[in-house]
N, C-alpha and C positions, 0 to 999 in steps of 0.2 A: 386577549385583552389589549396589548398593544397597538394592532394593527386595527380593533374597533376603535379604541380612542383615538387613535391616528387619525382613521378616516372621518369621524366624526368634527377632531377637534380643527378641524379646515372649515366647518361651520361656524364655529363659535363666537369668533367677532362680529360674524355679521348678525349673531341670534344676542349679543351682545345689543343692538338698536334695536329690537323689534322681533319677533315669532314668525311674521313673515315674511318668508323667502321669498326673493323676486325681484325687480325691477319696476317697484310700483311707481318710482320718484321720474319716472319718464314721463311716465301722462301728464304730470304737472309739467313739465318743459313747454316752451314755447311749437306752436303746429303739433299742437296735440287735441286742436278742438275746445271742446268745453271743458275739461277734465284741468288744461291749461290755466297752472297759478304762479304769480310771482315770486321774486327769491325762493325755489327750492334748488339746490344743488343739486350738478350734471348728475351724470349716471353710467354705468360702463357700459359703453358700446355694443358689446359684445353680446349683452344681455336683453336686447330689444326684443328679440323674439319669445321671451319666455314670456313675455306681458304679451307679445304681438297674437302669442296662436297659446301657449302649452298652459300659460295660468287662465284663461279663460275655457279652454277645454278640458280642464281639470274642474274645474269647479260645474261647469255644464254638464259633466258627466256625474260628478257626485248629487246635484240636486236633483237631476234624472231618475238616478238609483234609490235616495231619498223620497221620491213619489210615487216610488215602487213601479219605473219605468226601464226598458232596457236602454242602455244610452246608445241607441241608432243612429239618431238623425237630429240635424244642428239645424233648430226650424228660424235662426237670427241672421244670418250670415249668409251674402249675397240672394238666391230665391230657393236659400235652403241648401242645405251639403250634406252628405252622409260624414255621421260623427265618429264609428266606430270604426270604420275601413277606410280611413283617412290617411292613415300607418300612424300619425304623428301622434293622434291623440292617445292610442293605448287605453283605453278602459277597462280593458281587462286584462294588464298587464298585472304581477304583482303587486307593485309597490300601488297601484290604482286601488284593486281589491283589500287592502289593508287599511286604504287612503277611507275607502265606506265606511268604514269602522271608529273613526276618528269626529273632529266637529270640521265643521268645512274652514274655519280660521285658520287648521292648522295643516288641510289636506295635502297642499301643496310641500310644506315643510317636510314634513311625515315621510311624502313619495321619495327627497332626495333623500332623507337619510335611510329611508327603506333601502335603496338603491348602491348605497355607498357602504351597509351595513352584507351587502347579497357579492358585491365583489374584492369587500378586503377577507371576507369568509374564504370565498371561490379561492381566492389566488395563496391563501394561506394552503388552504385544506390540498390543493393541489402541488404545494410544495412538500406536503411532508408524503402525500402518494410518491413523490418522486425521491424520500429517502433523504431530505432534506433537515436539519436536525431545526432546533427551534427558531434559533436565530437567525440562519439563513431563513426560514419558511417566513419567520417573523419579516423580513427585508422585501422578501417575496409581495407582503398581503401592500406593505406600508409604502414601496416604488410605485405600484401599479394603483391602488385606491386614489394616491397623492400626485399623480403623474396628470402634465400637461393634457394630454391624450382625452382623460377623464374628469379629471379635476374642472376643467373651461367647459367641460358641457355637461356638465350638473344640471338637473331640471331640465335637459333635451331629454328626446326616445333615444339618442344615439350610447349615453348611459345606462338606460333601462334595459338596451342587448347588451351590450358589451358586459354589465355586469356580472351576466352568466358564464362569461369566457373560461374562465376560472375552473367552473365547475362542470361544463363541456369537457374541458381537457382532462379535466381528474379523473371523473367517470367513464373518460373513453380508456384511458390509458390502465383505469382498473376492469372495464370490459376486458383488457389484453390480455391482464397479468394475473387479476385477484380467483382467487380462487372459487369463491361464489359467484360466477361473472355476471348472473341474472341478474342480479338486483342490482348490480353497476350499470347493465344496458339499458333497467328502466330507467331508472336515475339521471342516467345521460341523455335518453328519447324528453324524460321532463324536464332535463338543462334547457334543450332544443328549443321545443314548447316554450319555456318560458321567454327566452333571447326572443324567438317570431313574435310572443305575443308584445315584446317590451317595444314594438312601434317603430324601429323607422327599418326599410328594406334594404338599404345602400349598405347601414350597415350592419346589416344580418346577412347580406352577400358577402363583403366583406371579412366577416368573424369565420361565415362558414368555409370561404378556401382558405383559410387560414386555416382552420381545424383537416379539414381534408387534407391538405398536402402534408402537415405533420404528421398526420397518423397513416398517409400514403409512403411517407419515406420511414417511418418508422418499419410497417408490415415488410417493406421491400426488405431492410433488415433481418427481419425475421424469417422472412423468405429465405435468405441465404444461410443462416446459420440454422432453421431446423427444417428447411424443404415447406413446399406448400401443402403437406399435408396435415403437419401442425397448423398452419398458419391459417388455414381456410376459416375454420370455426371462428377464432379469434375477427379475422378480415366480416364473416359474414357478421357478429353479432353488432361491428361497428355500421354495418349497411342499415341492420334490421333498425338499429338505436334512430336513424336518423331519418329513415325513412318511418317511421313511428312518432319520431318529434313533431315532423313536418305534418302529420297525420294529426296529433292532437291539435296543432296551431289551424287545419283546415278554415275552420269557422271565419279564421278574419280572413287568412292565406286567399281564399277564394277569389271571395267577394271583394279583396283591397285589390288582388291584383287585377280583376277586371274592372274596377274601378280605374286605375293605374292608368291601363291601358288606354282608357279615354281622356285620361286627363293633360293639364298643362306639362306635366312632369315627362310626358311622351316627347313634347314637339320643344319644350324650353331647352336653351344652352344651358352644360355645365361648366362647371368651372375647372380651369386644366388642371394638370398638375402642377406640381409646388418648385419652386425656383430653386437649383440646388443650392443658391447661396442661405435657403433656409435653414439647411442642415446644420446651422451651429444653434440653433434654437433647441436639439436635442440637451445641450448643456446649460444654454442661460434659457432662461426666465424672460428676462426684455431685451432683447440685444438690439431690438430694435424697435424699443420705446416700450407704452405698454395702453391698452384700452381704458385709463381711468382719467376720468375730468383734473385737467390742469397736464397732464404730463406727456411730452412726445412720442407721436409714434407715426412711425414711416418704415419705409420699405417692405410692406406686406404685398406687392404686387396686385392690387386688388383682393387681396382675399381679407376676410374678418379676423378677428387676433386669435379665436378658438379654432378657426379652421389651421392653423398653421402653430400654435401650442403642441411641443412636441417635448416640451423637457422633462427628463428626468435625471437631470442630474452630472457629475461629469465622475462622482462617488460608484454609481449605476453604471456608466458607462466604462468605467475602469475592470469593474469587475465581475463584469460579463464579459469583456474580455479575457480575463483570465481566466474566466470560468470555461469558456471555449479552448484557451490554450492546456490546462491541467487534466479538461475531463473531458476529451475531443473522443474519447473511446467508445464515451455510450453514447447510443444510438438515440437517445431523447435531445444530448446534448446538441449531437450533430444536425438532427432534425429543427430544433428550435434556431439555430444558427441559419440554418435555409429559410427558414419561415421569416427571420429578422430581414435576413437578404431580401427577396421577396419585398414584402410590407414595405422596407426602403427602395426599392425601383420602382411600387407601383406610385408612392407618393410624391415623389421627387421626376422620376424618368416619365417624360410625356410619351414619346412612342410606344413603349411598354405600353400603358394605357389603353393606347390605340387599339394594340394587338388586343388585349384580353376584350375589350369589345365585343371582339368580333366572335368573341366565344359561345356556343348557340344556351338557349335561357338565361344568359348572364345581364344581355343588353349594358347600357349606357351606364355608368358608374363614376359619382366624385371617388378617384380612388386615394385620393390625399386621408380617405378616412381608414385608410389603411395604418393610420399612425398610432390607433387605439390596440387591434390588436399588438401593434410593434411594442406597445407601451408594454403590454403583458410580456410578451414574449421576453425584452427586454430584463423585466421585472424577475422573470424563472431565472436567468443567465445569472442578472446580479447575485440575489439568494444563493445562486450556487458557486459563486466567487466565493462570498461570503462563509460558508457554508467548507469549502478548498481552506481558507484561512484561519478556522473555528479547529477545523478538523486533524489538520498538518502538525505533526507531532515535530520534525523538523522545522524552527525557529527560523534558521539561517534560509532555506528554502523558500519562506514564507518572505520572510523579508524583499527577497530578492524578487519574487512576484510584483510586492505592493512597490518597492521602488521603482523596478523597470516601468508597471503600471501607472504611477501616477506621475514619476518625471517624465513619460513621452506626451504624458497629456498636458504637463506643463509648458515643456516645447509647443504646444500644438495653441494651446493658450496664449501666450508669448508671441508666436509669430501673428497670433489674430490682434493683440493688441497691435502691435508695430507695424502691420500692414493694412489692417483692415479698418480703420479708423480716418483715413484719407479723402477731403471732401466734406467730415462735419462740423459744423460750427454750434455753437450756445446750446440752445435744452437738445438737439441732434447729439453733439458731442457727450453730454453730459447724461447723458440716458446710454448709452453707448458706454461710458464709463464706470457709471453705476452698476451694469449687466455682469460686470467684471466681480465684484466683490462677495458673491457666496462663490462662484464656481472654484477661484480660488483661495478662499479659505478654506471648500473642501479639499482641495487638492493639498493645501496645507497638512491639514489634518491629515490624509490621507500617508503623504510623507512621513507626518511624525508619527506613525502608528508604525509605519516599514523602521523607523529608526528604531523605536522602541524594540520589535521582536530582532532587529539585528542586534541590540546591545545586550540582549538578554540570550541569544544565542552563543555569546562571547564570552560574558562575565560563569569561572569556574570559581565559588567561592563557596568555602565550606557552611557558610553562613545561609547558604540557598539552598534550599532542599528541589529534589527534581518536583514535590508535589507542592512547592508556591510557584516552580518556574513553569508549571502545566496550566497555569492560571493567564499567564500572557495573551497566547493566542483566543481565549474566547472574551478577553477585556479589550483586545485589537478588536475583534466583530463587533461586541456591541459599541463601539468607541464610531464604527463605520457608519454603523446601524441611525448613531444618535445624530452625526453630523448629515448623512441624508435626511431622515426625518424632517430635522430641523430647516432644512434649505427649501424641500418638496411644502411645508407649511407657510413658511414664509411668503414664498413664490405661490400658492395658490386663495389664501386667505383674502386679499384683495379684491380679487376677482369676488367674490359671493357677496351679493348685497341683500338688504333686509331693510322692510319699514315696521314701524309699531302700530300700523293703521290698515293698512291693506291697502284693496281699491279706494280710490277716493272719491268720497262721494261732497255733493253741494246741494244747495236749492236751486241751482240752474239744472244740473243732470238730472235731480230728480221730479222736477218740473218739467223736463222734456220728455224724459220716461212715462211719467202720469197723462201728457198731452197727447201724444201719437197713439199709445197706447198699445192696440196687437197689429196697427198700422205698420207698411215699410216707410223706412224714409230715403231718400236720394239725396244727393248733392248737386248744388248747381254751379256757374258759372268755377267754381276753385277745385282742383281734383282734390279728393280726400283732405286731410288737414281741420276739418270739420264732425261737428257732431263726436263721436266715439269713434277710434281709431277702429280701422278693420278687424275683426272677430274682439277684439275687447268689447263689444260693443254685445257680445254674446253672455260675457256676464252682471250686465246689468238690464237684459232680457229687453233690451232694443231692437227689434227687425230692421236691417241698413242694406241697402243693395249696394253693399261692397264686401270683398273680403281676400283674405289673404292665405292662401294653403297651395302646396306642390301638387294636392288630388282636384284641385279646382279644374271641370269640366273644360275639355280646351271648346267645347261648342258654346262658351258665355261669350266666347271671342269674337266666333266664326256668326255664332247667332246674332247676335248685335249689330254687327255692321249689314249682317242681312236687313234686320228689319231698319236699324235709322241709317244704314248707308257711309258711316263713318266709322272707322274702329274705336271701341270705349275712349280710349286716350290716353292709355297711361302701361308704362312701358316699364314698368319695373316689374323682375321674375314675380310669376306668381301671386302678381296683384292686378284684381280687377274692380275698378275704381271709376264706375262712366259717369260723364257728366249728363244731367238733364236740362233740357235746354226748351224744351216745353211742355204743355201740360197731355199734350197728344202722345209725347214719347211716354212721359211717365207715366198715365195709362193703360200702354202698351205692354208694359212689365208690372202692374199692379201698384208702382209708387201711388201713396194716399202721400204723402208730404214732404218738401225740397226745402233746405236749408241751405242759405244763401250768405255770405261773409257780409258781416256790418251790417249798411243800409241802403244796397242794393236792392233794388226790384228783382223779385221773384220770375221765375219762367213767365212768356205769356200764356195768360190762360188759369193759373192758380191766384189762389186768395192771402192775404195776409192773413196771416193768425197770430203771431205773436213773436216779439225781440227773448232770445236766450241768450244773456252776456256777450259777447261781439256779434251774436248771429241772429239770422230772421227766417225763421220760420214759415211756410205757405202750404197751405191746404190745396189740394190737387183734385177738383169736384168732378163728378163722376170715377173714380177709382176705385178697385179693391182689389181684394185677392184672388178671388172667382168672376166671371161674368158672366153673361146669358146671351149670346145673339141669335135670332132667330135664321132660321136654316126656310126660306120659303120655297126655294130648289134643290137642286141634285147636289147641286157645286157650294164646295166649302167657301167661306167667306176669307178675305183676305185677313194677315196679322193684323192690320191697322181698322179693320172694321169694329165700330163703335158695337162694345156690348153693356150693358147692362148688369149693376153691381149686385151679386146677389152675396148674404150672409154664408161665411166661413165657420165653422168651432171648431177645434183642438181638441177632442178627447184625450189625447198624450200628445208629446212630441213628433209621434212619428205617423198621428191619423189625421187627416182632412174631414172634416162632415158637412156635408150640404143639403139643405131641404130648398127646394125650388119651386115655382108657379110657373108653367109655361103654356102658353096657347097655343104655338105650334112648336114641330119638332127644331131644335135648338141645338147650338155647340155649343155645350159647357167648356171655360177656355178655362186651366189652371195656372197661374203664375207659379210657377212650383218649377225645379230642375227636374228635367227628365234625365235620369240615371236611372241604369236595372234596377229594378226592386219597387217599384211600383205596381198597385194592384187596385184594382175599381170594383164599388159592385153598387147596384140599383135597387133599391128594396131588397136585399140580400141576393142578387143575380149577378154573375159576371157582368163586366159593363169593359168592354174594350178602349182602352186608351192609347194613341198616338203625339207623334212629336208636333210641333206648330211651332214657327220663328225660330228653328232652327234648335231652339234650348228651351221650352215649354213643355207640357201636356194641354191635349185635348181631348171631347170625347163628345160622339152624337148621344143627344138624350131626348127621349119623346115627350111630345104633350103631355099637360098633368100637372099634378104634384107627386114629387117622389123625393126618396132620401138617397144620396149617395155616398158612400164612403170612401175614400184612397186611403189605403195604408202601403207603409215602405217597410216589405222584406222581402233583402233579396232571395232567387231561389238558390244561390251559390251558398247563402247563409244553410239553408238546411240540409244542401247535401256534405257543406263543413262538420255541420252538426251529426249526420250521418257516420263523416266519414273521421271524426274525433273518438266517434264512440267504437266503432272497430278499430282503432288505435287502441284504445284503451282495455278493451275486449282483448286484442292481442295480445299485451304488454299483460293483462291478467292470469291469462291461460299460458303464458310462459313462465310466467311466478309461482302456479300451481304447479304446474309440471315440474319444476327443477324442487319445488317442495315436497313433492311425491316422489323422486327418483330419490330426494335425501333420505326420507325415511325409509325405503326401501332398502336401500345402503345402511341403513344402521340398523333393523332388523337382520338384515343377513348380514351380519358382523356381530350382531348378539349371539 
């Protein structure tokens, strides 16, 4: 119950404004387009992309499922994206499938606390597999739910893995130990499963060496104290667990990583590692300002404030040290100490980095998100401080822990104040200053908990019975317990923001909505900044040839500059944002309508159609989605050759229908992304489709009238499909099997 309330009550001022979670009050800010209203207050930085990609892919996926459709493909966003093997969107992650169940008002709410409620669980339940009494478990769920790590990417996929971490490690560790080991190995095969499906890959890499090398330095352990031939079984049932995980998660695994593989996320720079002077961010909170409207922040070296959020604490970080020094014996401890190491070289040390690169299936990796699992790992160590000081029947012993503990951190405190403060002036200084005031008054705290159990390891009065002075040491734990809590809340509350309204809507958006209608629109002369931001623009069922995602086709790049000769224009990661600049280009990509800043003219070649609050609108004549050019020879016709618009329908999201009149044999051209997973047929026949303008489909179609269909699935979807269901098949006949040899066993012991 505490460690739910904990994790939960980091929401509660923000559900204090409003039910919805998010960053809705962005869109109103100024270069947000039409959505853009006066006087609303800033917004935390940090938080742009959950309006940018995750709450409009949250909702596009629930109204999908609501139509009783599968949520494949995102028919709004640039010339169409796959929705489900994007990594980021996750629709079939947990907290998504729970989200169906809900009203879409509160879908997105629902998913973070689904999220937050699946890892203060995890990290609890794995602290008491590890023998951990309530309080320390309790320290365990309530560090790691409430940590830097997790807490700053609430409402990311990087949450919706990580949040199984917890439960990964319990399940494998009772694979090792527990005596029913079957039903741990599935258990952990369905942690697995879950983490892949919970959407982002970096860091489900990430989570997963992190798990491999503990449970590799654990086995080696074991190895040596009972030989390898106890240990195989154990060793193998952790092989079987994960490759069965990976087995269930097939279905997206597939078909995201071949998508992956073509996309911008291949050929874009990442971002290095973390500067080590970030390393005192494990204790404060803002040491270096903080992401909210009105207060300073600097020295992130380029990175975002959640990419480098690493605190938990300096309460945390004390006592997991000790926790290492007292209980260096067992082999989890020791193992969880190598995994901390670790997870701090890959986020901080750039060569390190370098090297794991080069490691074969691992490829390219932010490894700064190494700081989530750290956060966990971190989180077991403190618990088990915790847990050393609850336990420790020796007073004077204990004492002597928490002072040596928290006076070197006060040194270490101390010397940051006196030296590292050199260079800032006004809100620099004073944010810098501020950062100073929980860590210590933990360390306060901290101190007087070590005094208390020394003064009570001293006082011999007959007046104290040994059963009120046995009472110390677990009022020291929970005295730890409350002043982390308190600091890890303080420090993350801010962060989560909430409106009472949602998206916002006007009679200019929903007048431009009603106007274009199942038209795209483009943008002219101003990059983006117009119309509906990139994929927002997907939950108010806008089609915009722009969009924002890491699985964006890197051929929208290479293609473009093929057919107009210039590259789209716009140079920020993972956004593809081209300007139209006539009615010939737009055309060519199917744009029906260009909106243009104020009361500039329009591309040449489009029509004025109508002013939307700063912007003007232009019809684009002859465009559409499909066209028709007739084929009167052998040889295809160029991208730029004038076709003929013919009628598109939509049976779902993810089908095209066309019915056509042609006098001679023609190329049907589709403005649509070509990505695997596309399938044609002609009056119910295969019908062959190829690429054209480098990021298109095409397809010869003969004289006549006939109907054509394209639908998107991929074929890596079905042999996911396939190859989830012999996972599962597995994972069943191992269940029966250890069922049957039980009863077995207890027949022949009747």
């Amino acid at each position: 119950m505490w460690v739910s309330a904990a994790g939960l009550a980091v929401l509660v001022p923000a559900l204090l404004h409003g039910v919805y979670l998010g960053s809705y009050q962005i869109l109103a800010m100024p270069n947000h387009g039409l959505t853009t209203r006066p006087g609303v207050p800033g917004a935390v930085e940090q938080t742009s992309d959950l309006i940018g990609q995750m709450i409009p892919w949250t909702r596009l996926a629930w109204e999908q499922v609501h139509h009783g459709h599968l949520p494949l493909w995102n028919p709004y966003s640039g010339l169409g994206t796959p929705l489900a093997f994007n990594w980021q969107s996750a629709p079939f992650s947990l907290s998504s499938l729970v989200t169906y169940l809900v009203p879409l008002r509160l879908a997105f709410t629902v998913a973070i606390a689904i999220n937050v409620l699946v890892a203060a669980s995890g990290a609890y339940v794995l602290a008491r597999v590890l023998r951990l009494g309530v309080t320390g478990a309790a320290t365990v769920g309530t560090v790691f739910v409430l940590s830097g790590p997790f807490a700053a990417w609430l409402g990311f996929p990087f949450a919706s893995v990580n949040c199984w971490a917890g439960w990964i490690f319990a399940f494998g560790i009772l694979a090792i130990r527990a005596r029913r080991p079957t039903w741990a190995t599935v258990a952990m095969a369905s942690s697995i499963a879950g983490a892949l499906y919970g959407g982002q890959p970096e860091g489900a890499t990430v989570l997963m060496l992190a798990v491999g090398t503990f449970f590799g330095l654990v086995l080696v352990h074991d190895v040596g104290r009972r030989g390898w031939a106890a240990t195989r079984a154990p060793a193998l049932r952790l092989v079987g667990a994960t490759i069965a995980g990976v087995g269930l998660a097939l279905p997206l695994v597939l078909p995201g990583t071949q998508l992956s593989a073509l996309s911008i996320r291949r050929v874009a720079p990442l971002t290095q590692a973390l500067p080590s002077h970030l390393l005192a961010y494990l204790a404060f909170q803002g040491y270096d300002g903080l992401p909210l409207p009105g207060v300073a922040k600097f020295g992130l070296s380029g990175h975002l404030y959640n990419e480098t959020a690493a605190y938990v604490g300096t309460t945390a970080l004390v006592l997991a040290l000790i926790a290492i020094v007292v209980r260096w014996r067992r082999p989890e401890i020791r193992a969880l100490a190598a995994v901390a190491a670790i997870c701090l070289a890959l986020a901080y040390f750039g060569p390190l980095d370098a090297l794991v690169d080069h490691i074969p299936l691992v490829g390219t990796v932010s490894w700064w998100r190494a700081l989530m699992p750290l956060a966990l790992v971190i989180a077991v160590l403190a618990g088990s401080g915790v847990d050393a000081v609850v336990r420790q029947a020796d007073h004077a012993r204990t004492a002597r822990w928490l002072g040596a503990g928290f006076g070197s951190a006060a040194a270490v405190l101390a010397a940051l104040w006196l030296f590292d403060r050199g260079g800032l002036h006004g809100n620099r200084l004073e944010a810098r200053d501020a950062s100073f005031v929980w860590p210590a008054g933990c360390l306060l705290a901290g101190l007087g908990v070590a005094a208390l159990l020394w003064s009570t390891s001293r006082v011999r009065s007959p007046t104290i019975s040994h059963g009120q002075n046995r009472y110390a040491a677990p009022v020291a734990g929970l005295v730890l317990l409350a002043t982390e809590t308190a600091f890890l809340l303080t420090a993350g509350a801010p962060l989560v923001q909430s409106s009472p309204r949602g998206l916002p809507s006007s009679p200019v958006v929903r007048a431009y909505a009603r106007t274009v209608g199942t038209a795209t629109v483009g943008f002219g002369s101003t990059l983006c900044g117009l119309g509906l931001d990139p994929d927002v623009n997907d939950a108010y069922g806008v089609h915009e040839l722009a969009d924002y995602d890491p699985s964006l086709p890197a051929s929208y790049f290479t293609g473009w500059q093929q057919v107009v000769g210039t590259p789209p224009g716009f140079n920020i990661l993972y956004l593809f944002c081209p300007v139209i600049s006539t009615a010939s280009v737009a055309r060519e990509f199917g744009v029906g309508y260009v909106l243009e800043q104020g009361n500039g003219s329009g591309p040449p070649g489009t029509v004025f159609v109508r002013r939307l609050g700063d912007e003007s609108l232009y019809r684009v004549p002859g465009a559409g989605a499909a066209t028709l050019t007739p084929l009167p020879g052998s040889r295809l016709p160029p991208a730029t050759a004038f076709g003929r618009p013919v009628t598109v329908a939509y049976p779902n999201p993810s089908t095209w229908s066309v019915t056509y009149r042609a006098s001679h044999r023609s190329v049907l051209r589709l403005h649509l992304s070509d990505v695997p997973g596309w399938h044609a047929t002609i009056d119910g026949r295969p019908l062959r489709l190829q690429r054209y303008a480098g990021l298109m489909l095409e397809t010869l179609v003969p004289a006549g009238r006939h109907d054509v269909v394209i639908t998107y699935w991929p074929p890596y979807l079905t042999i996911g499909l396939i190859g989830a269901g012999l996972s599962a098949m597995g994972l069943a006949v191992g269940v029966a099997v250890d069922l049957r040899r039980r009863r077995t066993g207890v027949r022949q012991e009747g």
